[in-house]
C-alpha positions in Angstrom: 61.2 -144.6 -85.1 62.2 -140.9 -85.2 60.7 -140.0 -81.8 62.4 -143.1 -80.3 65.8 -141.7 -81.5 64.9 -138.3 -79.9 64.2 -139.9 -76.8 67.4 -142.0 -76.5 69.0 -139.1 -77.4 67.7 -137.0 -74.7 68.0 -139.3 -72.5 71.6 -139.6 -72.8 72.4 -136.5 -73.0 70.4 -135.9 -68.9 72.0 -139.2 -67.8 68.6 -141.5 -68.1 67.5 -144.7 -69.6 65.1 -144.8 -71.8 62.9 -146.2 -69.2 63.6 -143.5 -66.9 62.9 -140.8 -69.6 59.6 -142.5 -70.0 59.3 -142.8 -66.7 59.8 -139.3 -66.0 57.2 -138.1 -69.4 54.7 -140.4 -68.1 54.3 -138.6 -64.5 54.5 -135.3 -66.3 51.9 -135.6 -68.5 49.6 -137.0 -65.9 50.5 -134.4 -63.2 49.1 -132.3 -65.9 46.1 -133.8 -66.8 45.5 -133.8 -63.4 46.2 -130.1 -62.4 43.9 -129.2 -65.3 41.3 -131.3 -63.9 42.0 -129.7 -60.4 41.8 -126.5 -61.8 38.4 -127.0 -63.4 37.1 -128.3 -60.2 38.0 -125.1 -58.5 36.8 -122.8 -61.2 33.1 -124.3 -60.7 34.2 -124.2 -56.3 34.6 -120.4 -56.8 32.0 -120.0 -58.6 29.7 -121.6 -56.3 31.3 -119.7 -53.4 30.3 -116.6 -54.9 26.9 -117.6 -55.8 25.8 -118.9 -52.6 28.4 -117.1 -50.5 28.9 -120.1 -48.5 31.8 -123.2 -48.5 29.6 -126.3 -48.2 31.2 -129.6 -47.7 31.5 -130.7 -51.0 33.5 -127.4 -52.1 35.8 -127.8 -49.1 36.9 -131.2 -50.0 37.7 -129.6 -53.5 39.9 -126.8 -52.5 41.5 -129.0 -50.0 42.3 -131.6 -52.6 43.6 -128.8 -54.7 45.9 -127.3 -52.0 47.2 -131.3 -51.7 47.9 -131.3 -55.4 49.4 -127.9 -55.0 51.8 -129.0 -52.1 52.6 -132.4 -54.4 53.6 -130.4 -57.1 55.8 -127.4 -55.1 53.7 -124.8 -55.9 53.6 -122.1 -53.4 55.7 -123.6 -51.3 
């Protein structure tokens, strides 16, 4: 009950609905979980790139989807 009184209160006070606000936490938090997950994937790509000292295929395709999430999310832009 508390939370949803910070929320409507928040919500208000940036011009949202309560569905909106939602809205808006919901692609947050899974922009984040899915940077993180990104990020792992490219610790293990580096990693492999200095081991074998070679981009295969498979590591490509990571640091490209990377770069997409990076673009998506305005970072070094």
């Amino acid at each position: 009950e508390d939370l949803m009184k910070r929320a409507d209160a928040y919500a208000e006070r940036n011009y949202l609905s309560r569905s909106g606000l939602m809205s808006l936490a919901l692609t947050n938090y899974l922009n984040s979980f899915e940077l993180l997950s990104s990020l792992n994937d490219i610790k293990f790509s580096m990693r492999k790139i200095a081991d074998n000292n070679v981009v295969d295929k498979e590591t490509l395709e990571k640091l490209n989807d990377f770069e997409r999430l990076c673009h998506v999310l305005g970072v070094g832009n």
